[in-house]
Phi, psi and omega in degrees: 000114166243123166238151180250142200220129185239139167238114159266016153323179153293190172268351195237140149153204201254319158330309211259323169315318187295285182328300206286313150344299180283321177302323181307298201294333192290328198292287157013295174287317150142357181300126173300112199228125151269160191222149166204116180208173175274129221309173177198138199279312165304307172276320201286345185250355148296299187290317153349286193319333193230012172065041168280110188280161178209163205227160184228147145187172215265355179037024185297258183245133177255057114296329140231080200209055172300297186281342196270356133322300188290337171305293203307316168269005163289316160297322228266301170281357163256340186284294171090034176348163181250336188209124184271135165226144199237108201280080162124179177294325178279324173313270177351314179312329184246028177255152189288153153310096197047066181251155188295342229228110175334086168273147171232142184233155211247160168280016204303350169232174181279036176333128175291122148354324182286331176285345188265000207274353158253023156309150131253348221191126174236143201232130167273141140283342166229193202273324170311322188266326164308001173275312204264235285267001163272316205304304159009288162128025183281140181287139170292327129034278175243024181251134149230169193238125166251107148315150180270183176200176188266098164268094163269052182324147197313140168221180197261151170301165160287142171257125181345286204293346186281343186258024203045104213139117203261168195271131168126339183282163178262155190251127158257116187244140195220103192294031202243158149314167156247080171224156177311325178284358202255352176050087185230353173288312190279328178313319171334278241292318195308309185288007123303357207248296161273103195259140195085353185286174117255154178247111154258121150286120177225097187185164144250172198166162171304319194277357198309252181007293183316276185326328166303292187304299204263010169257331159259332128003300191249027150084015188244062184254354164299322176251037154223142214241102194275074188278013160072201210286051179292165166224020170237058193272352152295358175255326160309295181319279174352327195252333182278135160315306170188155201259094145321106161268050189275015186307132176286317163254121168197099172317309188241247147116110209297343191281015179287282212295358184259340177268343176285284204315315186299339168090033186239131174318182204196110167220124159223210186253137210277055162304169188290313158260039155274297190298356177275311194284296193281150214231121171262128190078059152250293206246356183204165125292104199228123175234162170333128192302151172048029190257074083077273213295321209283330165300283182346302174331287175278341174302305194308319190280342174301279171323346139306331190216089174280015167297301194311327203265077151222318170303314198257006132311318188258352169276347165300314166296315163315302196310274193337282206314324211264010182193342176221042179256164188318329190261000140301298167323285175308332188276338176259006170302310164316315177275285204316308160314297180310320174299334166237027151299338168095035185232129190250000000 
């Protein structure tokens, strides 16, 4: 099986975590990949690593977006693929016209349908957005929900003290962008709320300043520890007391399935897919979006009861195993492919 996997992501986010995850386990499994992306300083020394070839290009509005056509079908024709898949709406924008060759355009949102239309064969990340891309007007047919999934390999806790953060305290770690959809205003307003805690932000983001600035406003910028962008997010986790998840907006949100694989309690917030996944005080905590007192609420009673974080630990490792680990993924990537190789 050869596939060509186009991305136009950033270099940071959840989409593009998701992608790269997945080319690792397919390359794994034993699938043959050509890559087309835009350079990244970060993935290009991950696909090195496993001897992944990858090809660059520039994606702009694909009305002049000439050479990054010509990459694709340059590829397209040395590679000679069984099957294309175009990871989000601008890649998807750019899959050819009356091509020999199957495209699939992947989902991470509630993406308008019209960037897909040289699409045949569509992909969800939940059973939601596979509803909205039939809803679309996509044949249900050629739609499937592939879950993202977690690879964390075991790492050593992050040591405290490198994040200035002393040992014994409880740590809330929030795995995010610094954006408006991830509501990182309301966890600050909460962790006032919680006194003794600290909170690690591990993003970058629009909102870095903004945030900064309302953390010394309400007086806790003393107990937040700001670590930009990681890639030791199994270590992070490892060192945390429990993973905060307050997005107001979130089609998915892969860091749910990372605090489950990692074995760290879960409280987020009932955005639309978190509220899809999480079954509350089974496998999380999920409490209202934008809701101040009720996150506050469930951090405290966590930190308050370690049965319950025992419970909702271990209902959380059931969720993982039976639905978002590397080798559910690959097995139903693989079959969607061959479906729509026309190989049964």
């Amino acid at each position: 099986m050869r596939v060509l996997q186009v991305m136009a992501g950033a270099e940071h986010g959840g989409a593009e975590t998701m992608y790269s995850d997945s080319v690792v386990a397919l390359h794994k499994a034993g699938v043959e990949q050509l890559l087309i992306g835009r350079p990244s300083p970060l993935r290009d020394a991950l696909w090195a690593e496993h001897s992944i070839p990858v090809r660059h290009a520039r994606f702009p509005q694909p009305w002049i977006g000439w050479s990054t056509k010509a990459v694709i079908a340059k590829a397209i024709g040395d590679f000679k693929p069984d099957v294309c898949h175009f990871w989000m709406a601008r890649a998807s924008s750019y899959a050819p016209a009356n091509s020999c060759v199957p495209n699939i355009g992947w989902f991470g949102g509630p993406y308008d349908l019209k960037y897909y239309k040289n699409c045949q064969f569509f992909v969800g990340v939940t059973y939601e957005l596979a509803r909205h891309i039939v809803a679309s007007g996509a044949p249900s047919n050629a739609t499937a929900c592939i879950h993202t999934f977690a690879d964390l390999p075991p790492q050593p806790a992050v040591d405290r003290a490198s994040l200035n953060t002393p040992e014994g305290v409880p740590v809330l770690l929030s795995l995010a962008r610094l954006h408006h959809h991830k509501a990182l205003d309301v966890l600050l307003k909460a962790l006032v709320m919680v006194p003794g805690a600290f909170l690690w932000l591990a993003g970058e983001g629009p909102l870095k300043a903004e945030l900064m600035a309302l953390a010394v406003s309400l007086g806790v910028d003393q107990r937040v520890r700001w670590l930009g962008w990681r890639t030791d997010r199994g270590a992070l986790l490892a060192a945390s007391t429990l993973c905060t998840f307050p997005s107001r907006i979130e089609p998915f949100g892969t860091v749910m399935v990372e605090a489950w694989a990692a074995g760290v309690p879960l409280i987020t917030a009932a955005a639309a897919g978190p509220k899809a996944y999480c079954q509350n005080e089974v496998n999380g905590m999920l409490v209202p979006t934008d809701d101040v007192e009720a996150l506050a609420s469930a951090i405290n009673r966590c930190l308050a009861d370690p049965s319950l974080c025992r419970s909702l630990v271990e209902g959380g490792r059931k969720t993982f195993q039976s639905t978002f680990t590397s080798e559910v993924l690959v097995r139903e990537m693989t079959a969607f492919y061959r479906k729509a190789m026309g190989v049964v």
